[in-house]
BAZAMI-72414 format. One record per atom (N, C-alpha, C): residue number from 1; residue in one letter; atom name; x, y, z. Coordinates in nm, 2 decimals. Each point is the difference from the previous one (the first is absolute). Last residue first. Example, Ala and Ser with C-alpha at 12.3 -4.5 7.8 and 13.67 -1.06 7.14 Angstrom:
BEGIN
n 2, res s, atom N, xx 1.28, yy -0.22, zz 0.71
n 2, res s, atom CA, xx 0.09, yy 0.11, zz 0.00
n 2, res s, atom C, xx -0.08, yy 0.11, zz 0.08
n 1, res a, atom N, xx 0.03, yy -0.57, zz -0.01
n 1, res a, atom CA, xx -0.09, yy 0.12, zz 0.00
n 1, res a, atom C, xx 0.09, yy 0.12, zz 0.00
This chain:
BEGIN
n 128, res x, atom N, xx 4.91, yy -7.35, zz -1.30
n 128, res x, atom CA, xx -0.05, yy -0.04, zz 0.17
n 128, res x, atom C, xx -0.14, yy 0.00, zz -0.01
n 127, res x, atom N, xx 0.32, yy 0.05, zz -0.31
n 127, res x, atom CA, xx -0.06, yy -0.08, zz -0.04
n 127, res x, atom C, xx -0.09, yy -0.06, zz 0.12
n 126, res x, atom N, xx 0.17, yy 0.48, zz -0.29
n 126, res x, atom CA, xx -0.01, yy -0.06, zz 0.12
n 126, res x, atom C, xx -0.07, yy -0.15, zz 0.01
n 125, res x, atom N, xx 0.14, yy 0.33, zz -0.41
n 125, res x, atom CA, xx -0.08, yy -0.01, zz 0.06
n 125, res x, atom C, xx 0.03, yy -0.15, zz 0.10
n 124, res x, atom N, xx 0.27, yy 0.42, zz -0.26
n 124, res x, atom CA, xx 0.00, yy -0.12, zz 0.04
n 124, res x, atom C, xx -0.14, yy -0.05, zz 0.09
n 123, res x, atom N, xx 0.09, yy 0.43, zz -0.36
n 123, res x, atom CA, xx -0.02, yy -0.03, zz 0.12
n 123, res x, atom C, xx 0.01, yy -0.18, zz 0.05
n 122, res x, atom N, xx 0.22, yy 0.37, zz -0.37
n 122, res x, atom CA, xx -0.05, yy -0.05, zz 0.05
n 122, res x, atom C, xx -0.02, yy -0.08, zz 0.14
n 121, res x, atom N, xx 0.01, yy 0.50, zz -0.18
n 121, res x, atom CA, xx 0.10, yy -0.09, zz -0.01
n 121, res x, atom C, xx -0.11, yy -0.13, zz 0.06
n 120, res x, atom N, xx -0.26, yy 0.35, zz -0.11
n 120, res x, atom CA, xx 0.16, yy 0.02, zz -0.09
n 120, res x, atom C, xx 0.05, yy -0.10, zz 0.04
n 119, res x, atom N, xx -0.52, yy -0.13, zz -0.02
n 119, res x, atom CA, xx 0.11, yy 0.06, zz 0.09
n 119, res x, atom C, xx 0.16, yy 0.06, zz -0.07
n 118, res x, atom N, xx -0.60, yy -0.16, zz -0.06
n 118, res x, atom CA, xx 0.14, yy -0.01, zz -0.08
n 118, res x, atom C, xx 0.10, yy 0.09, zz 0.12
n 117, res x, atom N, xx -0.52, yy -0.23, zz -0.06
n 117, res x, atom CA, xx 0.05, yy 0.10, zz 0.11
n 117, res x, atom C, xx 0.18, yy -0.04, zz -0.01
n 116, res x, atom N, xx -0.53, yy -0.09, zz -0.33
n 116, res x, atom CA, xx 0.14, yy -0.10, zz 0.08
n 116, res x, atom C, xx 0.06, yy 0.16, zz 0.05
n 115, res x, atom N, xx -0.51, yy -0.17, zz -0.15
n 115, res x, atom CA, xx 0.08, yy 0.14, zz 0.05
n 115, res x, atom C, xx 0.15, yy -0.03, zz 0.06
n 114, res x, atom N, xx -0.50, yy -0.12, zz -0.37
n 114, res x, atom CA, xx 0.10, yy -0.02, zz 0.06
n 114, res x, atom C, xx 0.13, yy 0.06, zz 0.09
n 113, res x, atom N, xx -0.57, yy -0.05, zz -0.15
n 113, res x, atom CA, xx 0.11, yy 0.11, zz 0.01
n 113, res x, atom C, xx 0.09, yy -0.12, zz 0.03
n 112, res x, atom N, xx -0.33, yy -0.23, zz -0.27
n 112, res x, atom CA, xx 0.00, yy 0.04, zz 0.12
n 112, res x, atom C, xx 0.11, yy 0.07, zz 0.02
n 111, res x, atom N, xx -0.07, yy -0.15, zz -0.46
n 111, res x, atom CA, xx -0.15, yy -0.01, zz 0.12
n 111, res x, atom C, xx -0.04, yy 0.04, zz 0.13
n 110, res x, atom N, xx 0.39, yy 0.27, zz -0.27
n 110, res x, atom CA, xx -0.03, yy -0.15, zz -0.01
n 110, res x, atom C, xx -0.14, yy -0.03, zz 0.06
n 109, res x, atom N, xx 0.23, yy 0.46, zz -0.02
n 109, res x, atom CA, xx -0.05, yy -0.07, zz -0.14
n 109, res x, atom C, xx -0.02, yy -0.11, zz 0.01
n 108, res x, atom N, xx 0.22, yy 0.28, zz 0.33
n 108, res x, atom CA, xx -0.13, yy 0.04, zz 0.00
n 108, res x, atom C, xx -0.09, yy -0.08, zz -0.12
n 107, res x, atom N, xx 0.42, yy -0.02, zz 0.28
n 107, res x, atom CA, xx -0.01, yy 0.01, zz -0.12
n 107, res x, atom C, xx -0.11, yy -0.03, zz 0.03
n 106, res x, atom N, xx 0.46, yy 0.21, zz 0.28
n 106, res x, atom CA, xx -0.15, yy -0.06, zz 0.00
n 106, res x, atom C, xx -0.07, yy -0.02, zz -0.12
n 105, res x, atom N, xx 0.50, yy 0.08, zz 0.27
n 105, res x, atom CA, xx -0.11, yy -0.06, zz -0.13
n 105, res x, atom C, xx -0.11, yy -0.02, zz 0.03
n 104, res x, atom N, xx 0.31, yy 0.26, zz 0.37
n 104, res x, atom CA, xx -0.09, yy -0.09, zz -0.05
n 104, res x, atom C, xx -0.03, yy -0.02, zz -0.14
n 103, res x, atom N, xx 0.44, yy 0.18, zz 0.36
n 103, res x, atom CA, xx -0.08, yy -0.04, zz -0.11
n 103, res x, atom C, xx -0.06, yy -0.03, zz 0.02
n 102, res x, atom N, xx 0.46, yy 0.19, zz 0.26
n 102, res x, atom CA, xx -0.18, yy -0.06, zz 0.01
n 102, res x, atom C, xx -0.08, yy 0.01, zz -0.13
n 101, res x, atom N, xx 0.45, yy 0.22, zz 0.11
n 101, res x, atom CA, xx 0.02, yy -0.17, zz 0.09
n 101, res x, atom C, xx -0.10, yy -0.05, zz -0.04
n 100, res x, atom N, xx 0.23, yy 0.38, zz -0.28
n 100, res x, atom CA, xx -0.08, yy 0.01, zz 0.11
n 100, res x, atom C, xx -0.01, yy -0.17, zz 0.03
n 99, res x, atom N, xx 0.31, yy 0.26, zz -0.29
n 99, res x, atom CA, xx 0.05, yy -0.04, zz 0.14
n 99, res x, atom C, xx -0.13, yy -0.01, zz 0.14
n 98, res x, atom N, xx -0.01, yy 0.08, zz -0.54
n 98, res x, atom CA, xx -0.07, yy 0.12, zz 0.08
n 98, res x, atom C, xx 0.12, yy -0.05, zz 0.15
n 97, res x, atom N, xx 0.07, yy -0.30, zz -0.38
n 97, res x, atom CA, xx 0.01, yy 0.12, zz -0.01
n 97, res x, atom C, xx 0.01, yy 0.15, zz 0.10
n 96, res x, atom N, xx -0.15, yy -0.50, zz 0.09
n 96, res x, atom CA, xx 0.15, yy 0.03, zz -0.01
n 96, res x, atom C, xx 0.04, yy 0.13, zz -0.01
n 95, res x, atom N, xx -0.46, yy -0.08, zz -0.07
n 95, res x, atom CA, xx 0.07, yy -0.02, zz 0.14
n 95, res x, atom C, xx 0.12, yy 0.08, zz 0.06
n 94, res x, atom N, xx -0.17, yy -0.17, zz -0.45
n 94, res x, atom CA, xx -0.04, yy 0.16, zz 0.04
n 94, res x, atom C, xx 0.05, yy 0.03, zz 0.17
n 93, res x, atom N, xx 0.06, yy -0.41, zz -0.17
n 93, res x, atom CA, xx 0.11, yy 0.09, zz -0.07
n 93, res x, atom C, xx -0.03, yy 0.14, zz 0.00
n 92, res x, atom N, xx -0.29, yy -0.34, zz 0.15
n 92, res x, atom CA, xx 0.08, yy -0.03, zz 0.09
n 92, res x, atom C, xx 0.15, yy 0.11, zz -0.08
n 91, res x, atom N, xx -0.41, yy -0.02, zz -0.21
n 91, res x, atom CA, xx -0.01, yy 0.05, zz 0.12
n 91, res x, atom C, xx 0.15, yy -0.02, zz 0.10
n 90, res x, atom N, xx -0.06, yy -0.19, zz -0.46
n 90, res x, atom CA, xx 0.03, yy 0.10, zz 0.01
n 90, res x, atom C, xx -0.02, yy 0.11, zz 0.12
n 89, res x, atom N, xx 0.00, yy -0.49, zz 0.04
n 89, res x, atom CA, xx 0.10, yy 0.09, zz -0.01
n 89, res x, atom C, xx 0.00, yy 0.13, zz -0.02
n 88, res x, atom N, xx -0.41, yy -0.22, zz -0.03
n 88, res x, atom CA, xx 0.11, yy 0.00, zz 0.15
n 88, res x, atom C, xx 0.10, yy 0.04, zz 0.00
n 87, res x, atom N, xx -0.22, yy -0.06, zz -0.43
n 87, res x, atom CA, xx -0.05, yy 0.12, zz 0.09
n 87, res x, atom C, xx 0.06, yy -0.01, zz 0.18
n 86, res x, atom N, xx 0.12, yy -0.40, zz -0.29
n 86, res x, atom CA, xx 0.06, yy 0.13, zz -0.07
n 86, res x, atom C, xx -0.03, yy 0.15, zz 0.08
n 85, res x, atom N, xx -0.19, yy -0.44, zz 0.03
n 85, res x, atom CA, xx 0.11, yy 0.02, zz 0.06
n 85, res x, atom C, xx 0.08, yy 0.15, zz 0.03
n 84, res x, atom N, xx -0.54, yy -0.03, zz -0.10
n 84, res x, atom CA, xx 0.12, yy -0.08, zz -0.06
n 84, res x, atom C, xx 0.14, yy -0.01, zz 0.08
n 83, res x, atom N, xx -0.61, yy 0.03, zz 0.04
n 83, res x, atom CA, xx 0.11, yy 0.06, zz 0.02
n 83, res x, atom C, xx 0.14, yy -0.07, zz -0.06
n 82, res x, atom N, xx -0.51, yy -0.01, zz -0.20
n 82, res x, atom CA, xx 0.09, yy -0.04, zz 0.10
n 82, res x, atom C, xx 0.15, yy 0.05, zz 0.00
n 81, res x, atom N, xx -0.32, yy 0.21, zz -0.22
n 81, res x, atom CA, xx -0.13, yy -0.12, zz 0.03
n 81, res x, atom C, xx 0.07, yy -0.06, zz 0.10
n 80, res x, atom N, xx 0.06, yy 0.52, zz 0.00
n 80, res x, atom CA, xx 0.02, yy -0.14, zz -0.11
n 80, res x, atom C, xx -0.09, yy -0.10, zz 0.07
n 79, res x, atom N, xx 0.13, yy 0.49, zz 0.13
n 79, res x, atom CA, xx -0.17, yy -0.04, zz -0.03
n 79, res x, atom C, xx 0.00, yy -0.09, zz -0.11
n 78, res x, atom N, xx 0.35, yy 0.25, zz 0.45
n 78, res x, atom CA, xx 0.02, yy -0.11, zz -0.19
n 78, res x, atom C, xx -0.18, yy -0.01, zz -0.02
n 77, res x, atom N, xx 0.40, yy 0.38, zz 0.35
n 77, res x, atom CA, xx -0.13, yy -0.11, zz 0.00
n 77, res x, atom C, xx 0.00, yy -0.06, zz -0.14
n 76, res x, atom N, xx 0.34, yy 0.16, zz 0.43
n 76, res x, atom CA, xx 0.00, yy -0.06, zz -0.15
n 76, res x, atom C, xx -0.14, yy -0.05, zz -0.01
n 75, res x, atom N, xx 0.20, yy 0.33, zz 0.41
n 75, res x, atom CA, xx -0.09, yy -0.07, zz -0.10
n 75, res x, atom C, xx -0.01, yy -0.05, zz -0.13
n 74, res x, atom N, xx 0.36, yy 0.19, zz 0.45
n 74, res x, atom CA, xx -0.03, yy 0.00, zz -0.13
n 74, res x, atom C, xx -0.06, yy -0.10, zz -0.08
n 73, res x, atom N, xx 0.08, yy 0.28, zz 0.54
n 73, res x, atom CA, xx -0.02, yy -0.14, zz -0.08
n 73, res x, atom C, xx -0.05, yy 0.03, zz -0.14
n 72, res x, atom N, xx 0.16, yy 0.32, zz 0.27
n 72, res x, atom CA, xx 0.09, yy -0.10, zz 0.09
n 72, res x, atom C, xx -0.08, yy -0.13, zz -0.09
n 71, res x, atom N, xx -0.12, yy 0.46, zz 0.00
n 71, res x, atom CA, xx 0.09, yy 0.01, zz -0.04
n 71, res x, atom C, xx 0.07, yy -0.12, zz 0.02
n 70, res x, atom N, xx -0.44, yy 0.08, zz 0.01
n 70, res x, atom CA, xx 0.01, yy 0.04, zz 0.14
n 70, res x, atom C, xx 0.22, yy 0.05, zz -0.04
n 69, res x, atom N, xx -0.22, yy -0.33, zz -0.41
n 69, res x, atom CA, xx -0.07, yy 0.04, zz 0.14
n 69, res x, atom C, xx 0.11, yy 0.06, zz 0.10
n 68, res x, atom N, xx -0.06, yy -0.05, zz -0.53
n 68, res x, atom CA, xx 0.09, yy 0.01, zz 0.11
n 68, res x, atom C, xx -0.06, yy 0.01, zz 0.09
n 67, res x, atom N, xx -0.12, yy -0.17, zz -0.49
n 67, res x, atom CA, xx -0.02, yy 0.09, zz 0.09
n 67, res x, atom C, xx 0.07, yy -0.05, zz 0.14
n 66, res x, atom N, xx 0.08, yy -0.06, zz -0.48
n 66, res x, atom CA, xx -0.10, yy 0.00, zz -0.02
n 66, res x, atom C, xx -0.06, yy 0.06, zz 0.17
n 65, res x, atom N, xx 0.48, yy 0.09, zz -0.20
n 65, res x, atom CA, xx -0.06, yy -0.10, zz 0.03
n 65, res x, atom C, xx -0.16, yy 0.02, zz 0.03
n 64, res x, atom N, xx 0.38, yy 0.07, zz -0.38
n 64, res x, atom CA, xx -0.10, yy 0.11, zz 0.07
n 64, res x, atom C, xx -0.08, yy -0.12, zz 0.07
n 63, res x, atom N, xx 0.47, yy 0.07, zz -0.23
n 63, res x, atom CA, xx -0.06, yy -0.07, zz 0.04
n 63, res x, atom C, xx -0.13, yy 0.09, zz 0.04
n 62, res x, atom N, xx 0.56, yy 0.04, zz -0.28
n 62, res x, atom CA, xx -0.13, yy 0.02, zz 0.11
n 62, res x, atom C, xx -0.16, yy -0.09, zz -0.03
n 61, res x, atom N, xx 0.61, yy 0.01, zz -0.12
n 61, res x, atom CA, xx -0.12, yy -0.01, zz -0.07
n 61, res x, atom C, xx -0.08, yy 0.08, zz 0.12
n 60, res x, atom N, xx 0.47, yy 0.03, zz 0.03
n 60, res x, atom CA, xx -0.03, yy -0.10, zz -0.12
n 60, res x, atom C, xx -0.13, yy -0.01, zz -0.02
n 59, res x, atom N, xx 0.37, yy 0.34, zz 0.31
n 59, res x, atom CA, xx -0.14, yy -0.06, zz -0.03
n 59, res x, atom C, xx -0.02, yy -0.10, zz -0.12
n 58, res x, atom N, xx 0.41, yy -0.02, zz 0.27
n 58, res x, atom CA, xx -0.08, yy 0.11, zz -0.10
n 58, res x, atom C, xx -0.08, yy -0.02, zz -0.02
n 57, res x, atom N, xx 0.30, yy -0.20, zz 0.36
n 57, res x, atom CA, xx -0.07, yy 0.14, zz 0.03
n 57, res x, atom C, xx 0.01, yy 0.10, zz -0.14
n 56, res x, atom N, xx 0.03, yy -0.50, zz 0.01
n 56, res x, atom CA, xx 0.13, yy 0.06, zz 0.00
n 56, res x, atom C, xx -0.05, yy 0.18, zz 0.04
n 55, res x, atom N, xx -0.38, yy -0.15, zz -0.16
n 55, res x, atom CA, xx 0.08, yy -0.12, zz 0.00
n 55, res x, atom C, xx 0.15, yy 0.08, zz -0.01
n 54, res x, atom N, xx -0.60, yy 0.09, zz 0.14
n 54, res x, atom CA, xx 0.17, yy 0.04, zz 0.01
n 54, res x, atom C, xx 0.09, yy -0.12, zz -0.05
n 53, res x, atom N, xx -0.54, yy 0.23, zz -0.06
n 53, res x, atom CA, xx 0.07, yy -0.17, zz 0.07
n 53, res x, atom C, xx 0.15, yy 0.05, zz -0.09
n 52, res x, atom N, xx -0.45, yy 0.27, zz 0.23
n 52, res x, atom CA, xx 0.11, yy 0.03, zz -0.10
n 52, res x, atom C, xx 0.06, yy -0.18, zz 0.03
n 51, res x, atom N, xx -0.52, yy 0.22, zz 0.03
n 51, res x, atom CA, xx 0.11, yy -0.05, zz 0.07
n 51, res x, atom C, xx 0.13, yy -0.04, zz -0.11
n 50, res x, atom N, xx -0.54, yy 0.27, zz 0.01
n 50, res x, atom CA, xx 0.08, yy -0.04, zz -0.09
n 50, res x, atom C, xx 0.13, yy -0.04, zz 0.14
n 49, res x, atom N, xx -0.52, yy -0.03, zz 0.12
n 49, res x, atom CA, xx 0.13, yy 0.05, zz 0.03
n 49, res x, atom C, xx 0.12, yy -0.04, zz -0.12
n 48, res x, atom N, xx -0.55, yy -0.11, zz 0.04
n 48, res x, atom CA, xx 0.11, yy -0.01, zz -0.12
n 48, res x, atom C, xx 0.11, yy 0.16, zz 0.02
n 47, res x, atom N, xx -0.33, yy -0.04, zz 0.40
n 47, res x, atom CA, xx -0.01, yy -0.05, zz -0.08
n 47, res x, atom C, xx 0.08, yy 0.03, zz -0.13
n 46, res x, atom N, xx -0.06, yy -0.05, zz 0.56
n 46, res x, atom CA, xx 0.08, yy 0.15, zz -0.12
n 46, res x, atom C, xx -0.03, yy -0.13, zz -0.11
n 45, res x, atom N, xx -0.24, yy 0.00, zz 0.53
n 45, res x, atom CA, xx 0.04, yy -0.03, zz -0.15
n 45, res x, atom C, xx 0.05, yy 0.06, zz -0.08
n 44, res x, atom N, xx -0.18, yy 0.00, zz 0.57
n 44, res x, atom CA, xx 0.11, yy 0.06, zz -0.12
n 44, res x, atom C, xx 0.04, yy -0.10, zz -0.12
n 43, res x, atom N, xx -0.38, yy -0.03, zz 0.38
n 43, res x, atom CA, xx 0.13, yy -0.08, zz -0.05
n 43, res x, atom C, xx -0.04, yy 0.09, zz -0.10
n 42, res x, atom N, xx -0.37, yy 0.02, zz 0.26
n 42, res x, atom CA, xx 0.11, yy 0.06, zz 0.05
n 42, res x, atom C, xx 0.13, yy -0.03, zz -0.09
n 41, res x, atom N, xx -0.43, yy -0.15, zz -0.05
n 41, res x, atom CA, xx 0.04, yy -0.10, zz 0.11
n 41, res x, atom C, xx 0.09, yy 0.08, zz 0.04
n 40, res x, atom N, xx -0.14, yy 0.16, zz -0.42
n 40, res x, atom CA, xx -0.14, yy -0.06, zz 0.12
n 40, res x, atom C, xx 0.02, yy -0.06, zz 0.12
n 39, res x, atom N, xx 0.35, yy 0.01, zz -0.35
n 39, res x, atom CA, xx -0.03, yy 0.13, zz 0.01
n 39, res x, atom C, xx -0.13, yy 0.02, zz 0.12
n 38, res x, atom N, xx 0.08, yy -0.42, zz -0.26
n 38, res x, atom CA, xx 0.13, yy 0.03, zz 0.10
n 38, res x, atom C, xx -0.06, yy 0.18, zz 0.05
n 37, res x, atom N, xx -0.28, yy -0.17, zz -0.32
n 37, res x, atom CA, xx -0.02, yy -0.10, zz 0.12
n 37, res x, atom C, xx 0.08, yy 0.08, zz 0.13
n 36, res x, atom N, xx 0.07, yy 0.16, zz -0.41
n 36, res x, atom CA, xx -0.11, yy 0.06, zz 0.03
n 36, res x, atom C, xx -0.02, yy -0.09, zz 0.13
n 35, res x, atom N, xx 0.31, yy -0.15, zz -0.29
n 35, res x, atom CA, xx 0.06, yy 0.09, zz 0.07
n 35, res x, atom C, xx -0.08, yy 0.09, zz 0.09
n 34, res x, atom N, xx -0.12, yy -0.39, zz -0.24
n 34, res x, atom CA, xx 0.07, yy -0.03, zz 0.15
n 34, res x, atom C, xx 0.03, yy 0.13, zz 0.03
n 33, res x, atom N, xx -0.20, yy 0.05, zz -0.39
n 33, res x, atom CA, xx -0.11, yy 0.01, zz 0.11
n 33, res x, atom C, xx 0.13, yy -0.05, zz 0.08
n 32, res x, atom N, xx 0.21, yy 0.12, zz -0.33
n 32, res x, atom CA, xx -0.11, yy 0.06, zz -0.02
n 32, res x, atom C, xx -0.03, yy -0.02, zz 0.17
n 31, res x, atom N, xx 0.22, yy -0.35, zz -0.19
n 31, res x, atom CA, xx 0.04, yy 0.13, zz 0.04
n 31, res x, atom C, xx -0.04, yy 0.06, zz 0.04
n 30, res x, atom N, xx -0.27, yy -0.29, zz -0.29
n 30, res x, atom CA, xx 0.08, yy -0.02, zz 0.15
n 30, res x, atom C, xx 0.10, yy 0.07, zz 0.10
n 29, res x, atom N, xx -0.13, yy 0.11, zz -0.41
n 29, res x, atom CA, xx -0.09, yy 0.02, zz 0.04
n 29, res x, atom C, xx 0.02, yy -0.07, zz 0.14
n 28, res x, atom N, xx 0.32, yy -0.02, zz -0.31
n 28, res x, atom CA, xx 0.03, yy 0.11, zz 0.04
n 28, res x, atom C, xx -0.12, yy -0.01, zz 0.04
n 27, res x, atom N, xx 0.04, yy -0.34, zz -0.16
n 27, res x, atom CA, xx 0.11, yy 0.00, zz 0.07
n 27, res x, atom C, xx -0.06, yy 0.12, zz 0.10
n 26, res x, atom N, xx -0.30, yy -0.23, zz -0.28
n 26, res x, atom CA, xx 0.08, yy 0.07, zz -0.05
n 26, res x, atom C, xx 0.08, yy 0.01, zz 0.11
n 25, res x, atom N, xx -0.40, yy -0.33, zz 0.02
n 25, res x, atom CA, xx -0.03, yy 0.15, zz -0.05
n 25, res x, atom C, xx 0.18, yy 0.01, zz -0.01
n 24, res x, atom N, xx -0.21, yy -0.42, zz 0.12
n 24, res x, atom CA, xx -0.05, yy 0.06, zz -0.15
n 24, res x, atom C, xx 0.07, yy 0.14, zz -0.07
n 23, res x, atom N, xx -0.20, yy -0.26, zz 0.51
n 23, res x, atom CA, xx 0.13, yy -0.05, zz -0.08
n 23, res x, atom C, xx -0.03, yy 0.06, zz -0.13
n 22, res x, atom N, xx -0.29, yy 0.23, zz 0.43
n 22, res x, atom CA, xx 0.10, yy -0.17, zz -0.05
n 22, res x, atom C, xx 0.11, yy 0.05, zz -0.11
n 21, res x, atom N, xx -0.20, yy 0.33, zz 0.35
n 21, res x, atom CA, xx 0.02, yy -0.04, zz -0.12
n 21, res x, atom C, xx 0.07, yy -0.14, zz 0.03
n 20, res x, atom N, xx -0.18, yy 0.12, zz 0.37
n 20, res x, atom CA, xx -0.06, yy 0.11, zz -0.09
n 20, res x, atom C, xx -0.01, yy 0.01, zz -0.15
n 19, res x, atom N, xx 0.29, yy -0.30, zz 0.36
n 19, res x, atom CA, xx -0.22, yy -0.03, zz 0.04
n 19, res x, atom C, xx -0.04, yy 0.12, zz -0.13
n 18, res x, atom N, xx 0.49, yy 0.01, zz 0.00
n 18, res x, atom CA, xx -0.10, yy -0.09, zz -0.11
n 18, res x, atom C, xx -0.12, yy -0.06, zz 0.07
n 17, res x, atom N, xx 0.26, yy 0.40, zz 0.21
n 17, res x, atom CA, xx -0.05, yy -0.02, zz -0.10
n 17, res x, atom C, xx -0.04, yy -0.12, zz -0.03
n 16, res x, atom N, xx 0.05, yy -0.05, zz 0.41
n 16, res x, atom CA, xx -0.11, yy 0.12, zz -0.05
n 16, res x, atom C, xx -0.02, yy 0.04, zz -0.11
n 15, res x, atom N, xx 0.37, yy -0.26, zz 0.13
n 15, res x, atom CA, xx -0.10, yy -0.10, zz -0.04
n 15, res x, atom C, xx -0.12, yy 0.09, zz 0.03
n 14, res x, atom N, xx 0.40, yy 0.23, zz -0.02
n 14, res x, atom CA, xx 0.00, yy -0.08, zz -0.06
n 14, res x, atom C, xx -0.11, yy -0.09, zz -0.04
n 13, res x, atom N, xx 0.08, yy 0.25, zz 0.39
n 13, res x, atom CA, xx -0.10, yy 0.05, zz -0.05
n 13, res x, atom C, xx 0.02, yy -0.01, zz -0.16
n 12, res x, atom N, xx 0.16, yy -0.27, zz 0.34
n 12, res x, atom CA, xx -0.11, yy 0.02, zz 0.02
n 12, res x, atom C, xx -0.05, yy 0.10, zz -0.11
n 11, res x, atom N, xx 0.44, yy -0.08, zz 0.01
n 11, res x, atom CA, xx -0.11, yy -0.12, zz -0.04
n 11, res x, atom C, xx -0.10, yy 0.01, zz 0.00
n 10, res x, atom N, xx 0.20, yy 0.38, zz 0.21
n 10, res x, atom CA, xx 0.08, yy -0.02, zz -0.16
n 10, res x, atom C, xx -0.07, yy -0.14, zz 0.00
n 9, res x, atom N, xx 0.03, yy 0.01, zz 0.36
n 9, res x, atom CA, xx -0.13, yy 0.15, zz -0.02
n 9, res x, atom C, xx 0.00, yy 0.02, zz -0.13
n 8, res x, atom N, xx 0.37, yy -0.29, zz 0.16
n 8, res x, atom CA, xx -0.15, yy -0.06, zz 0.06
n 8, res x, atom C, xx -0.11, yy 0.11, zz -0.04
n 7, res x, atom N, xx 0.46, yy 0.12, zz -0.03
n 7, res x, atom CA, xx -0.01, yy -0.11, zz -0.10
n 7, res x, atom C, xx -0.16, yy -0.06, zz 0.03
n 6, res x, atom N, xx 0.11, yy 0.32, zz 0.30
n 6, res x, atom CA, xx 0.01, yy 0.07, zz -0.10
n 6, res x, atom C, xx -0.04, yy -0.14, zz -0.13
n 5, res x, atom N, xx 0.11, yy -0.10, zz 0.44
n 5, res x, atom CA, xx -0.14, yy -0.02, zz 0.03
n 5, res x, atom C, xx -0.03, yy 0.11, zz -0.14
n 4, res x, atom N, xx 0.44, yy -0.13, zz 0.01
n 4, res x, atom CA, xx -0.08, yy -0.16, zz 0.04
n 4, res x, atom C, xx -0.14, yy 0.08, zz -0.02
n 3, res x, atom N, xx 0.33, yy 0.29, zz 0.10
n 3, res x, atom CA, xx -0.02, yy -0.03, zz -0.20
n 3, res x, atom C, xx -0.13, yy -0.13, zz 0.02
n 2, res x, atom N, xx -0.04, yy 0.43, zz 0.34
n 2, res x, atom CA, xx 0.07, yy -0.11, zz -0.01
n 2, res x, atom C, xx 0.01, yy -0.07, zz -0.13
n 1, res x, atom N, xx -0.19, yy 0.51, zz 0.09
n 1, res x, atom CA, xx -0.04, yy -0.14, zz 0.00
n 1, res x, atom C, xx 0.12, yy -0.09, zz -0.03
């Protein structure tokens, strides 16, 4: 599957979870079911992948991202009331890390899902 039409089956079945569960519940319950969503449609999920983060080629810390899709996109989910600056970055530094290109935040905790779509490097948006 192509990333474009990968990122699109991934929303979709984002907004399958919260028709199921609203707002309230625990991080990891959301997890849970996208990953059960993702799995039903064919899509490869690895869930809390430990990942190494390098500085000067030593390891310095690790990370466990909440879930990987297909091997090419990494899931940031949140079950806050609103999203922060701060959680974009730290996707965008999981990114960095892994050298993968493609992100979603998604936060399942506000009145309505929220789903921003994060990139490694940045993207210039076109004014045409």
């Amino acid at each position: 599957m192509e990333i474009e039409s990968l990122i699109k089956a991934i929303i979709q079945c984002a907004y399958n979870v919260r028709t199921h569960l609203a707002a309230g519940f625990l991080e990891n319950v959301y997890q849970k079911a996208l990953t059960i969503e993702l799995k039903e449609k064919g899509i490869n999920a690895d869930t809390e992948i430990p990942i190494n983060v390098y500085y000067k080629s030593e390891i310095v810390g690790q990370f466990r991202a909440d879930i990987i899709v297909e091997g090419e996109i990494i899931i940031e989910l949140k079950a806050v009331q609103h999203l922060l600056p701060i959680h974009e970055t730290q996707l965008v530094n999981y990114l960095t890390a892994t050298h993968t290109d493609h992100g979603l935040l998604i936060n399942f905790g506000g009145d309505r899902i929220k789903i921003k779509r994060k990139f490694r490097e940045y993207k210039h948006k076109n004014n045409a």
